[in-house]
PDBQT receptor file of N, H, CA, C and O in Angstrom, charges set to zero:
ATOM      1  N   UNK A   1     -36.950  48.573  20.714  1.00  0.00    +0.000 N 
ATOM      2  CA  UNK A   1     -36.133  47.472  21.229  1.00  0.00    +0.000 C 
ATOM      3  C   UNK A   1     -37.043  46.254  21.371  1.00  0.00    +0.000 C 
ATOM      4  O   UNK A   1     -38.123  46.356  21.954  1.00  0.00    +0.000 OA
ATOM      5  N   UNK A   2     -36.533  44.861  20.734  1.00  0.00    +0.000 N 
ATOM      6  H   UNK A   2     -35.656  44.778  20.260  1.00  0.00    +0.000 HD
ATOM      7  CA  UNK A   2     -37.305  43.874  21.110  1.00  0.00    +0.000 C 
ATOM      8  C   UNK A   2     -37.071  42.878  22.168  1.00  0.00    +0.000 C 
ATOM      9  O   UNK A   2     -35.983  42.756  22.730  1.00  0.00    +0.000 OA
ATOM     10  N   UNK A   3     -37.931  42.293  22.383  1.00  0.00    +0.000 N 
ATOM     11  H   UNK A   3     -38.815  42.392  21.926  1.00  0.00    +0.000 HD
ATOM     12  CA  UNK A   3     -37.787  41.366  23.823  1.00  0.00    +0.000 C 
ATOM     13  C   UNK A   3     -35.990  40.274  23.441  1.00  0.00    +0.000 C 
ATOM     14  O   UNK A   3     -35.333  39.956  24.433  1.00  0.00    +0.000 OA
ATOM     15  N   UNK A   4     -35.627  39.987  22.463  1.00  0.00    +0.000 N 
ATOM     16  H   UNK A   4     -36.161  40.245  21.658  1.00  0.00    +0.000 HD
ATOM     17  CA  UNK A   4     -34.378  39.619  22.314  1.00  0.00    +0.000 C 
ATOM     18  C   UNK A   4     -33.319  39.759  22.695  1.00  0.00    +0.000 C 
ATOM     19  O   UNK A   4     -32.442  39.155  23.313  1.00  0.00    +0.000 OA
ATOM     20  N   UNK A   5     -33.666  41.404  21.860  1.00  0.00    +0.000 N 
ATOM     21  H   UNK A   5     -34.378  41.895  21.358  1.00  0.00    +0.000 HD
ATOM     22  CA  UNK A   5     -32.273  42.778  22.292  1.00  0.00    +0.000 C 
ATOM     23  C   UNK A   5     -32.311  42.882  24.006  1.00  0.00    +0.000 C 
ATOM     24  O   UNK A   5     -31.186  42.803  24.499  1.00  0.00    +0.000 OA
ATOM     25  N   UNK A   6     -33.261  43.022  24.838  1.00  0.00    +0.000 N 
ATOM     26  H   UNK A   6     -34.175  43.086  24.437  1.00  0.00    +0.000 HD
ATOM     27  CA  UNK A   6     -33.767  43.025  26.051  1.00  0.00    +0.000 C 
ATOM     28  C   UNK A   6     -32.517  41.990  26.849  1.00  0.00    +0.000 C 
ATOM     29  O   UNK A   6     -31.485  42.359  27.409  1.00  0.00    +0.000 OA
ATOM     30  N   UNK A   7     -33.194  40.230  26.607  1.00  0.00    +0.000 N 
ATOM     31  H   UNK A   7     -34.033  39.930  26.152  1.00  0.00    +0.000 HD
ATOM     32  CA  UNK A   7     -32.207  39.576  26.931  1.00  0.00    +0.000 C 
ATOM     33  C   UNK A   7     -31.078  39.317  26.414  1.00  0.00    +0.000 C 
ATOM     34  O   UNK A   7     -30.377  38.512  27.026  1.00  0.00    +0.000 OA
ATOM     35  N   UNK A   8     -30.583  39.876  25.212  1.00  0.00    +0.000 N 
ATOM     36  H   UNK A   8     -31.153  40.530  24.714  1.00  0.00    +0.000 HD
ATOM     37  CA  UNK A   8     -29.158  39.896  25.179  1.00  0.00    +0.000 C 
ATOM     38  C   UNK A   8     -28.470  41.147  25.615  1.00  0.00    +0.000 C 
ATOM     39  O   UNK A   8     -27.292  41.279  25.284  1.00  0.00    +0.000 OA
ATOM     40  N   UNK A   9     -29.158  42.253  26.444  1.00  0.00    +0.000 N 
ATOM     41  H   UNK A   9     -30.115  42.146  26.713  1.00  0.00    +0.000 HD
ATOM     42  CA  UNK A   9     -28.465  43.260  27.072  1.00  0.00    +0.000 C 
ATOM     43  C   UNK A   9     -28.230  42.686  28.581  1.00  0.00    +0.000 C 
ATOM     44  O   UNK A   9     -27.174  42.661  29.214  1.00  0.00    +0.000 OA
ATOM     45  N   UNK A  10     -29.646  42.191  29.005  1.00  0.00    +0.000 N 
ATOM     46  H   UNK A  10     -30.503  42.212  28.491  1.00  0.00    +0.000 HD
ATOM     47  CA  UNK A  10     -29.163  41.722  30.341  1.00  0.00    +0.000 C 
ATOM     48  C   UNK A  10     -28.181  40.624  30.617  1.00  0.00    +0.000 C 
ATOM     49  O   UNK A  10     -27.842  40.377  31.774  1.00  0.00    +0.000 OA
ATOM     50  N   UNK A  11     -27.750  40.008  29.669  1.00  0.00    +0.000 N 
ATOM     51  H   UNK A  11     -28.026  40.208  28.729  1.00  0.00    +0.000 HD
ATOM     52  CA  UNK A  11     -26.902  38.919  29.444  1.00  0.00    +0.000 C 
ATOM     53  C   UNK A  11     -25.539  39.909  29.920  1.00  0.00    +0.000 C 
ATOM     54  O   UNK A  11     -24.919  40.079  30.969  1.00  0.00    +0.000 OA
ATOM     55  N   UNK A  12     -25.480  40.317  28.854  1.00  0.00    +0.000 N 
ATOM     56  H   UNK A  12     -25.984  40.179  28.001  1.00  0.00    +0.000 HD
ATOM     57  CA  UNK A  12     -24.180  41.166  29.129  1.00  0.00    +0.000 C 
ATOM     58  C   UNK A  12     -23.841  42.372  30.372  1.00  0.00    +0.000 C 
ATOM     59  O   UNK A  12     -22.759  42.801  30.772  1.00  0.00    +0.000 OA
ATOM     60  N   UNK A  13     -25.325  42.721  30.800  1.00  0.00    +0.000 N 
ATOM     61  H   UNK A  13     -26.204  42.372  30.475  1.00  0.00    +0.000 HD
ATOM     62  CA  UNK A  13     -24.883  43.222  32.105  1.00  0.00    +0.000 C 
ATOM     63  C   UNK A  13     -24.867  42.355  33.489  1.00  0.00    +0.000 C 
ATOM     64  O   UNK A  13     -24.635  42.861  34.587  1.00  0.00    +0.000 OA
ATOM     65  N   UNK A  14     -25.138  41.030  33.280  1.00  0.00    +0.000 N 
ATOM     66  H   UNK A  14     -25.327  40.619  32.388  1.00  0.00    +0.000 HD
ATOM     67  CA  UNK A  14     -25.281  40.456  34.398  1.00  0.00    +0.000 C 
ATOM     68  C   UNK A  14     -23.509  40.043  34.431  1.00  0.00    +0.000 C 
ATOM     69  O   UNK A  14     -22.889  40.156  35.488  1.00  0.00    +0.000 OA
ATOM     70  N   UNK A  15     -22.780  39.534  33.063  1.00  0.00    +0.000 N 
ATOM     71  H   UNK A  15     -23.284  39.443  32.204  1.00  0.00    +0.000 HD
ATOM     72  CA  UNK A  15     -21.202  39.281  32.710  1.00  0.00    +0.000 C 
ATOM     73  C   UNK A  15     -20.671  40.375  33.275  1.00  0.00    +0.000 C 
ATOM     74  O   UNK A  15     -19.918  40.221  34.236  1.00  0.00    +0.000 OA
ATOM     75  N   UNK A  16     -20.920  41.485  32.859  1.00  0.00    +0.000 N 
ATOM     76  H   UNK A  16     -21.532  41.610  32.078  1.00  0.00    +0.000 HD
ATOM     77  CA  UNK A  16     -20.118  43.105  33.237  1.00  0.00    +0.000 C 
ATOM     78  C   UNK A  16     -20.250  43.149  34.958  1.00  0.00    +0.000 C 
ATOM     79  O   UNK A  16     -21.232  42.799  35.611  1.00  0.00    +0.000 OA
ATOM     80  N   UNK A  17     -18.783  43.757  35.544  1.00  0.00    +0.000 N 
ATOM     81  H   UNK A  17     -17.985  44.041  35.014  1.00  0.00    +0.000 HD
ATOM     82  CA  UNK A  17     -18.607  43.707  36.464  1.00  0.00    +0.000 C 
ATOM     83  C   UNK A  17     -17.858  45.311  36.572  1.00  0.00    +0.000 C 
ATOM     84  O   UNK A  17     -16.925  45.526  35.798  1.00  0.00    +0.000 OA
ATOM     85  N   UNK A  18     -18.283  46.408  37.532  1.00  0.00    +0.000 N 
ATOM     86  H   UNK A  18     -19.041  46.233  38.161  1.00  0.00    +0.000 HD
ATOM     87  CA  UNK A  18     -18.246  47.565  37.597  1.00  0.00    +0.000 C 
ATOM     88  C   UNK A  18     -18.114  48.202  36.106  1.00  0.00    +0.000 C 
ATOM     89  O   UNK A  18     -17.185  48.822  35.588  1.00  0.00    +0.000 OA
ATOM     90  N   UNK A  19     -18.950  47.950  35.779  1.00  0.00    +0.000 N 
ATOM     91  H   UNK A  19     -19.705  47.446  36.200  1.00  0.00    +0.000 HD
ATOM     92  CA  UNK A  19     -18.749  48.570  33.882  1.00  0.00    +0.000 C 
ATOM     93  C   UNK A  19     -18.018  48.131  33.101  1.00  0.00    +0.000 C 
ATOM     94  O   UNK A  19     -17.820  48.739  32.049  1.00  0.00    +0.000 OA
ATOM     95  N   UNK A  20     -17.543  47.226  33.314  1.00  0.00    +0.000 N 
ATOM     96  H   UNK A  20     -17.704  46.733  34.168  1.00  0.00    +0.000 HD
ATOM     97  CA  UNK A  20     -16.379  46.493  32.747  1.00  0.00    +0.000 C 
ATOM     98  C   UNK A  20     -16.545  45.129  32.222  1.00  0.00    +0.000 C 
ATOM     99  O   UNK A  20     -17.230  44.436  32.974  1.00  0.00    +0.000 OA
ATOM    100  N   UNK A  21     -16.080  44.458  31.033  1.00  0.00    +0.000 N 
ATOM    101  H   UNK A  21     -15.523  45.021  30.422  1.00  0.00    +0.000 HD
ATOM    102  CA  UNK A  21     -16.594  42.706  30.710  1.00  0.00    +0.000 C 
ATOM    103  C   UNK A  21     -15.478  42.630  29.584  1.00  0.00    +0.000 C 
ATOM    104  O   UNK A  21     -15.268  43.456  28.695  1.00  0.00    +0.000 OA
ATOM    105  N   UNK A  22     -14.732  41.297  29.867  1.00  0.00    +0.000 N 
ATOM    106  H   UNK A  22     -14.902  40.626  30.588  1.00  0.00    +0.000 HD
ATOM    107  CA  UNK A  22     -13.709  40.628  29.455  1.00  0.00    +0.000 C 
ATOM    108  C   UNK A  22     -14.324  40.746  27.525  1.00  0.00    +0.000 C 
ATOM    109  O   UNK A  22     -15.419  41.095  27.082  1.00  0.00    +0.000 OA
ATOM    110  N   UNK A  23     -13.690  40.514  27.163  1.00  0.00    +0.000 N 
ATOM    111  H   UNK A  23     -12.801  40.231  27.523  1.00  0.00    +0.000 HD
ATOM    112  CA  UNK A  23     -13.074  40.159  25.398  1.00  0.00    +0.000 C 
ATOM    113  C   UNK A  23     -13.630  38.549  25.370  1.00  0.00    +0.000 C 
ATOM    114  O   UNK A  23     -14.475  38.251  24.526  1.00  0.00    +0.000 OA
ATOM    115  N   UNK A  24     -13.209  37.691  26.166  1.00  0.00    +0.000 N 
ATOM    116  H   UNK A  24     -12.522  37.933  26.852  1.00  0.00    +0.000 HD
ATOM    117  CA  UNK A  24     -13.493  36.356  26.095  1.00  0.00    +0.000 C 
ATOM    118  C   UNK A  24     -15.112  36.358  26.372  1.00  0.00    +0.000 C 
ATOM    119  O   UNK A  24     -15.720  35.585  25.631  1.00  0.00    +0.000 OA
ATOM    120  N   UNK A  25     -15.861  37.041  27.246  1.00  0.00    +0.000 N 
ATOM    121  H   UNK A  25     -15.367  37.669  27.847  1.00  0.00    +0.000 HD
ATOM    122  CA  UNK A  25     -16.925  37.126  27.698  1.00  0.00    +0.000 C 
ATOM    123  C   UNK A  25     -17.529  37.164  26.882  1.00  0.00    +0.000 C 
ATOM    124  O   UNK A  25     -18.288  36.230  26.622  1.00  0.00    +0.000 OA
ATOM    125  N   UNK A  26     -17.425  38.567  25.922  1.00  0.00    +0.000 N 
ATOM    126  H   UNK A  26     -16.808  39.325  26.134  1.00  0.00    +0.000 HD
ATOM    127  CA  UNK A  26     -18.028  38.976  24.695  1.00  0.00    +0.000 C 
ATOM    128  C   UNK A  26     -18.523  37.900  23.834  1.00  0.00    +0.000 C 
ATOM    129  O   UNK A  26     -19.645  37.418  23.679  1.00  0.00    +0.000 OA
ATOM    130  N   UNK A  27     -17.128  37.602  23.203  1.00  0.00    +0.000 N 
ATOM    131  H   UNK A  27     -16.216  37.993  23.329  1.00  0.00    +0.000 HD
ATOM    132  CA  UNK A  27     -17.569  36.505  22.494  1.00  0.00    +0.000 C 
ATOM    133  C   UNK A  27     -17.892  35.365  22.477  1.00  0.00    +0.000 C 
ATOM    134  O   UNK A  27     -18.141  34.716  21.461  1.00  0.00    +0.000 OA
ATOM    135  N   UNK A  28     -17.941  34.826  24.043  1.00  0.00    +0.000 N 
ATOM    136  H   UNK A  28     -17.739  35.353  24.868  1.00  0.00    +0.000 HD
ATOM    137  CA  UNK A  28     -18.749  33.784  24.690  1.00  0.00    +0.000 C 
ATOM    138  C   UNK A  28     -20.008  34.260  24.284  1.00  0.00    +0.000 C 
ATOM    139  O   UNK A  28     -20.592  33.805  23.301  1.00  0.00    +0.000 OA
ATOM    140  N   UNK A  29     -20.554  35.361  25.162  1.00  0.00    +0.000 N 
ATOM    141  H   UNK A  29     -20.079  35.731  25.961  1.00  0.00    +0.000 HD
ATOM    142  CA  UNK A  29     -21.940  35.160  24.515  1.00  0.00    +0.000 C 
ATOM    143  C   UNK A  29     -22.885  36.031  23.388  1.00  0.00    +0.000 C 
ATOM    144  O   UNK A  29     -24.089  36.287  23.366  1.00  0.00    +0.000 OA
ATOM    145  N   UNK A  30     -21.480  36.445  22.233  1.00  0.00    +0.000 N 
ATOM    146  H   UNK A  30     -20.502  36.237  22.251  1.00  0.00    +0.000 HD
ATOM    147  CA  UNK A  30     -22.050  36.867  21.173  1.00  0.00    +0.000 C 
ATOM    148  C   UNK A  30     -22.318  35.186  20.570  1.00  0.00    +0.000 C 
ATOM    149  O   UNK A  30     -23.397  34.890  20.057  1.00  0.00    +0.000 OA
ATOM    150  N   UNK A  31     -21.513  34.463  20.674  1.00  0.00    +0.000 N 
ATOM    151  H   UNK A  31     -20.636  34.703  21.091  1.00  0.00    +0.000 HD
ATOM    152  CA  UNK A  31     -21.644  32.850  20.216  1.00  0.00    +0.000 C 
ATOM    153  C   UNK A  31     -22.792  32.013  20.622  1.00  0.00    +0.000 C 
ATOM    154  O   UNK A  31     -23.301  30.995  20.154  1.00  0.00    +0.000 OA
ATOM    155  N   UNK A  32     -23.051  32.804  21.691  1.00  0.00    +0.000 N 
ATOM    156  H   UNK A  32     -22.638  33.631  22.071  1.00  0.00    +0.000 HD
ATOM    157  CA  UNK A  32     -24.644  31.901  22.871  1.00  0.00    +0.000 C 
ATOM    158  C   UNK A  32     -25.825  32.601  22.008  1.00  0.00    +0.000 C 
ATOM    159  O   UNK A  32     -26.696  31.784  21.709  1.00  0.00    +0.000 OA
ATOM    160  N   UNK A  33     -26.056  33.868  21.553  1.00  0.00    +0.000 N 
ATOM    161  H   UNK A  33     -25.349  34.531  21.796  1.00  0.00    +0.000 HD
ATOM    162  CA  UNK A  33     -26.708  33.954  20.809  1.00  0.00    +0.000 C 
ATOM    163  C   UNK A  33     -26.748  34.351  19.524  1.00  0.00    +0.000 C 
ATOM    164  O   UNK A  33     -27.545  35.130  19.000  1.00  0.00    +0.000 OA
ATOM    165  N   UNK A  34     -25.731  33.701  18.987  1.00  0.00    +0.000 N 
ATOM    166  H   UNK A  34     -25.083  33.069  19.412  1.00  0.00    +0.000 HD
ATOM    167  CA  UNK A  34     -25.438  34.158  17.182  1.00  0.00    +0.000 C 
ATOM    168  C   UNK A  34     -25.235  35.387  16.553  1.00  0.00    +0.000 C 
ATOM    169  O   UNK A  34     -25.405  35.713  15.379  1.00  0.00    +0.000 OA
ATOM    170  N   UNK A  35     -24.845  36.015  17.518  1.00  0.00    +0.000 N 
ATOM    171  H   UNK A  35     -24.706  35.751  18.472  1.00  0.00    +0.000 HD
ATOM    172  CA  UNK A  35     -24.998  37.711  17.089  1.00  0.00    +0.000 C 
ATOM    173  C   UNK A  35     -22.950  38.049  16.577  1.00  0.00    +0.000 C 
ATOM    174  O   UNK A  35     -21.948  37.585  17.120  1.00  0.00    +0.000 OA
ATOM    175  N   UNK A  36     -23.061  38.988  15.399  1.00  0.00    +0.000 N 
ATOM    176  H   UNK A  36     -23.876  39.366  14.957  1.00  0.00    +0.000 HD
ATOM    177  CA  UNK A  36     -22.128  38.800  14.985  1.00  0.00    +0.000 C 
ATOM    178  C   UNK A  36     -21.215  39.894  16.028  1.00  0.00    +0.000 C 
ATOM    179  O   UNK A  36     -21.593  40.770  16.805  1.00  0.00    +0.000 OA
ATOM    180  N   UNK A  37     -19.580  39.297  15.569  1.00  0.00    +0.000 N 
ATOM    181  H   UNK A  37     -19.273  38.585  14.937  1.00  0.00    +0.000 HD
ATOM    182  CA  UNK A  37     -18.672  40.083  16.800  1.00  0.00    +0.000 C 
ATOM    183  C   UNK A  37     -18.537  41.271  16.736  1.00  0.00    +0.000 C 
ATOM    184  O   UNK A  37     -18.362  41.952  17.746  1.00  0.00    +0.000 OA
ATOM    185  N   UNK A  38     -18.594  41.801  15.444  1.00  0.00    +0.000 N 
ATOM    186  H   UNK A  38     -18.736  41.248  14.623  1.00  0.00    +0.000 HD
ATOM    187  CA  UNK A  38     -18.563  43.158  14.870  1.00  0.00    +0.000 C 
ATOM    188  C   UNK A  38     -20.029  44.103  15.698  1.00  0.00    +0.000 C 
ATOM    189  O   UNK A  38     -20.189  45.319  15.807  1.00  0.00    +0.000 OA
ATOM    190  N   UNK A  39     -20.551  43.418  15.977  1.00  0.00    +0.000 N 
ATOM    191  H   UNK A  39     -20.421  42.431  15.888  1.00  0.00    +0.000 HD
ATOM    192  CA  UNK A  39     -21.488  44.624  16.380  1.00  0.00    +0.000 C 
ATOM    193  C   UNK A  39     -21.714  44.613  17.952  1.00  0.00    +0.000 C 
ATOM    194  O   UNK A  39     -22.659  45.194  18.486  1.00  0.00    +0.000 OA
ATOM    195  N   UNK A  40     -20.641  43.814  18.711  1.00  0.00    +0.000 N 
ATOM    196  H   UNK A  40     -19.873  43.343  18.277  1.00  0.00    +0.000 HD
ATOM    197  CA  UNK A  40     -20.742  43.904  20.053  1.00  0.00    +0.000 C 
ATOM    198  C   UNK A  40     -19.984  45.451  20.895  1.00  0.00    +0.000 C 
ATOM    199  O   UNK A  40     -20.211  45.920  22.010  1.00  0.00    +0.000 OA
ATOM    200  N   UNK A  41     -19.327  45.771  20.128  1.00  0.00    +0.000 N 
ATOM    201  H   UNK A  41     -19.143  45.391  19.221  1.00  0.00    +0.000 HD
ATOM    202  CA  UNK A  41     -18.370  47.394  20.896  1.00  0.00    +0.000 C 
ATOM    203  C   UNK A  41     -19.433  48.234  20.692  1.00  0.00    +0.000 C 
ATOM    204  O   UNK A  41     -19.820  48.822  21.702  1.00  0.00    +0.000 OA
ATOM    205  N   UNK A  42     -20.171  48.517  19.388  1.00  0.00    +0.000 N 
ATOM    206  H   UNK A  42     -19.856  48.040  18.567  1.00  0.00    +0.000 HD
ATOM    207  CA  UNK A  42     -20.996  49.425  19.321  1.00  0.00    +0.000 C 
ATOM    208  C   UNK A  42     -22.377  49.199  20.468  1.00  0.00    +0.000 C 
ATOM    209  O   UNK A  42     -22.897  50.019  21.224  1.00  0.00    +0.000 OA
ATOM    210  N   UNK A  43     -22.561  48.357  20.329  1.00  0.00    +0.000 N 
ATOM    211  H   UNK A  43     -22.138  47.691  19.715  1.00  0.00    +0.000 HD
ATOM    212  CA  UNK A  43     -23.526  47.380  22.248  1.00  0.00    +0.000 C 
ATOM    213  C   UNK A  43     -23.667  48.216  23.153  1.00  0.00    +0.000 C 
ATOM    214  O   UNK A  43     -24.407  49.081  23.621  1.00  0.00    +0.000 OA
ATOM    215  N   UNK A  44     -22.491  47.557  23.278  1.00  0.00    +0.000 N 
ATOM    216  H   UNK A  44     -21.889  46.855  22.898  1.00  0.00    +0.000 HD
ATOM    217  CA  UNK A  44     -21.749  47.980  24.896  1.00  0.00    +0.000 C 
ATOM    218  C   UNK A  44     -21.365  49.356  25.470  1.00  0.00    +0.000 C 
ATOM    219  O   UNK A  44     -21.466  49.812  26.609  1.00  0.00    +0.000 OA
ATOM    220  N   UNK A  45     -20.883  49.884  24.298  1.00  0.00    +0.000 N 
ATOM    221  H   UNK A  45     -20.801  49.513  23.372  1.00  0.00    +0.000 HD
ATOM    222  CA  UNK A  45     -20.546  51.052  24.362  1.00  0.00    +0.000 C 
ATOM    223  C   UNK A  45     -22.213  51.713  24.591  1.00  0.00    +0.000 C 
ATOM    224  O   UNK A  45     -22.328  52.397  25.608  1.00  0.00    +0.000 OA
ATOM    225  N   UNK A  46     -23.399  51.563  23.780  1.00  0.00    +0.000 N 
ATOM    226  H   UNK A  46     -23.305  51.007  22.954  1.00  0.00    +0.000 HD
ATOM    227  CA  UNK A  46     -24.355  52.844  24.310  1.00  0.00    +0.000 C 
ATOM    228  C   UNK A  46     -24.854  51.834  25.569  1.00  0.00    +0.000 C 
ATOM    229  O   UNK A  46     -25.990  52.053  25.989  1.00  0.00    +0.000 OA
ATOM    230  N   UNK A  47     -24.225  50.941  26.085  1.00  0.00    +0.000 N 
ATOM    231  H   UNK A  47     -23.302  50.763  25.744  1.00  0.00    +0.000 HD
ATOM    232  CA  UNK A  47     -25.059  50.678  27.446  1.00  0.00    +0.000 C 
ATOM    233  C   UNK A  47     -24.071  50.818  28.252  1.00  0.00    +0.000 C 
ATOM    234  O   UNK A  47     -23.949  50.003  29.166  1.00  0.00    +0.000 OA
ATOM    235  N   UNK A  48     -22.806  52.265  28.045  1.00  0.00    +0.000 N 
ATOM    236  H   UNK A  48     -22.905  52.927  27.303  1.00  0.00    +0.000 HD
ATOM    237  CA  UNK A  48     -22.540  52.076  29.149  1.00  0.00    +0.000 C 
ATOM    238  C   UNK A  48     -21.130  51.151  29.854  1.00  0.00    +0.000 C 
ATOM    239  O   UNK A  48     -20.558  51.358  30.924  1.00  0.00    +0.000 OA
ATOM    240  N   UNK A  49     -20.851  50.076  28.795  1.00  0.00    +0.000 N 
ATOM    241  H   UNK A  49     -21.315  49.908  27.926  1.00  0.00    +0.000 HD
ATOM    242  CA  UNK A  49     -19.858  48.871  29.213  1.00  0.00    +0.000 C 
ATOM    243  C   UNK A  49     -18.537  49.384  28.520  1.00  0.00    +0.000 C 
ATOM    244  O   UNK A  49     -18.438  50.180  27.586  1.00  0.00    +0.000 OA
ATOM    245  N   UNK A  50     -17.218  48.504  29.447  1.00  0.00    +0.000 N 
ATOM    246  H   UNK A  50     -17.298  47.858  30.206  1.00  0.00    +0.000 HD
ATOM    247  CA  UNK A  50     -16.063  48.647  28.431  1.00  0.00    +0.000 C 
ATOM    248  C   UNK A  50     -15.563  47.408  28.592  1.00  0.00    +0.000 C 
ATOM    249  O   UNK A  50     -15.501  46.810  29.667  1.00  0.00    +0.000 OA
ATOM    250  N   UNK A  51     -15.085  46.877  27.187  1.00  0.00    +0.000 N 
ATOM    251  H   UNK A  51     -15.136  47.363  26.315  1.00  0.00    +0.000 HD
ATOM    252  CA  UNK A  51     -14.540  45.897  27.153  1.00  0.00    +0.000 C 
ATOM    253  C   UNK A  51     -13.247  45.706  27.425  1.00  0.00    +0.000 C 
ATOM    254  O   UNK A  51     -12.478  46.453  26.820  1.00  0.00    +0.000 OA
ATOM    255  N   UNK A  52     -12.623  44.660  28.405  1.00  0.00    +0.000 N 
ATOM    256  H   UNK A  52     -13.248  44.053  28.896  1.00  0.00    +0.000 HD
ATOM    257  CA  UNK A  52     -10.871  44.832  28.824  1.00  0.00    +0.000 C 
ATOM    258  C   UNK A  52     -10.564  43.321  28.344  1.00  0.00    +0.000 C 
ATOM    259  O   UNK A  52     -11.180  42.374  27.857  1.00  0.00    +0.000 OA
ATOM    260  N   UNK A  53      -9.365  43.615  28.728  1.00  0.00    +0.000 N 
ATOM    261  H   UNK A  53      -8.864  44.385  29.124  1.00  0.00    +0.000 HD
ATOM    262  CA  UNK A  53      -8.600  42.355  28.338  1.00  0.00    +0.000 C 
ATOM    263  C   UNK A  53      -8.901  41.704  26.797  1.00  0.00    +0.000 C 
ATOM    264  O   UNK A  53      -8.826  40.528  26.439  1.00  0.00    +0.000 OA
ATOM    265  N   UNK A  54      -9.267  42.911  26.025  1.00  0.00    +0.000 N 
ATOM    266  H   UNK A  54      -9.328  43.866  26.316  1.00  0.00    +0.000 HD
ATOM    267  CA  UNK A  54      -8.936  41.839  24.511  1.00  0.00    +0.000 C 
ATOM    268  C   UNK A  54      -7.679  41.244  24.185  1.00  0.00    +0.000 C 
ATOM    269  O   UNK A  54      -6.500  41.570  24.327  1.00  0.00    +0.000 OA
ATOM    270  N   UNK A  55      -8.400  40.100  23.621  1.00  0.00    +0.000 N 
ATOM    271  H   UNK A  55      -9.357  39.834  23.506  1.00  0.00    +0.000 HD
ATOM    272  CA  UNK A  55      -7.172  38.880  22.829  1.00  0.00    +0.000 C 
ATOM    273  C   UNK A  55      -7.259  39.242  21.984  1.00  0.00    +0.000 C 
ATOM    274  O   UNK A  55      -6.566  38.381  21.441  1.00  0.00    +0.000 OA
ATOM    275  N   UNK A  56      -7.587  39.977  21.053  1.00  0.00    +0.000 N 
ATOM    276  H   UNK A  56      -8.150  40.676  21.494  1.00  0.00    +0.000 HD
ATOM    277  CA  UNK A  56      -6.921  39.923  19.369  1.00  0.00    +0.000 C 
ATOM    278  C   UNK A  56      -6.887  41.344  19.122  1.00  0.00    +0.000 C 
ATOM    279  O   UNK A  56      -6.415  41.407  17.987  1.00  0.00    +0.000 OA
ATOM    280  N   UNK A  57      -7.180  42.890  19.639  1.00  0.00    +0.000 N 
ATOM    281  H   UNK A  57      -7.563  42.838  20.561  1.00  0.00    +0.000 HD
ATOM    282  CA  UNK A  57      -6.402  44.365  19.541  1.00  0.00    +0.000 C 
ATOM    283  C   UNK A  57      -7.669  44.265  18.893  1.00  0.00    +0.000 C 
ATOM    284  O   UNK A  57      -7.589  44.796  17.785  1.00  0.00    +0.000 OA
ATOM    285  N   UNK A  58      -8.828  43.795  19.128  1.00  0.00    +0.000 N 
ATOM    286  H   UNK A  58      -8.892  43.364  20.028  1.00  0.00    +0.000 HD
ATOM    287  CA  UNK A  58     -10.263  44.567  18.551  1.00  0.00    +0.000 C 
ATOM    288  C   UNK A  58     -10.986  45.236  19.051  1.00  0.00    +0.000 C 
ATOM    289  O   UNK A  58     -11.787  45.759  18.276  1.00  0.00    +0.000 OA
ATOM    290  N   UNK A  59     -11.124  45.583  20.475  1.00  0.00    +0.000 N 
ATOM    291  H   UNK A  59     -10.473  45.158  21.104  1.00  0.00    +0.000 HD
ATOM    292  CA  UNK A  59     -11.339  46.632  21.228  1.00  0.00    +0.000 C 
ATOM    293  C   UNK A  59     -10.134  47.312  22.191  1.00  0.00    +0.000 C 
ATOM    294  O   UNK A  59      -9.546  46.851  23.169  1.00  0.00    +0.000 OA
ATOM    295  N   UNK A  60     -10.021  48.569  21.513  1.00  0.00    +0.000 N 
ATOM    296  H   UNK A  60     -10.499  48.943  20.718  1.00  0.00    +0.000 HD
ATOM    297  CA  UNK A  60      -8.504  49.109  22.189  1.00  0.00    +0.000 C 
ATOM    298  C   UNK A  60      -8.866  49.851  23.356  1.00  0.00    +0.000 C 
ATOM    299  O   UNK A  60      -7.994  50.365  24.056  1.00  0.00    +0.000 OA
TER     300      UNK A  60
């Protein structure tokens, strides 16, 4: 794991709230650091997170 991956995990666990982080969140800050959307469920998922409230039926 590199110091990147590092802060873009803590990014997303500081967003995640009881294991949980919005759809809008996501791709707020897959956009903050250029990382494509497609590879944010697979993320989240081994750290643990679930994504709610998707807007477009891409995480069910």
């Amino acid at each position: 794991m590199n110091e990147e991956n590092d802060v873009i995990m803590e990014r997303f666990r500081k967003e995640a709230q009881d294991g949980r982080i919005s759809c809008a969140a996501c791709f707020r800050i897959a956009d903050e650091f250029g990382m494509e959307k497609s590879g944010i469920a697979s993320l989240l998922t081994g750290m643990g997170i679930k994504i709610v409230h998707c807007q477009l039926g891409c995480f069910p």
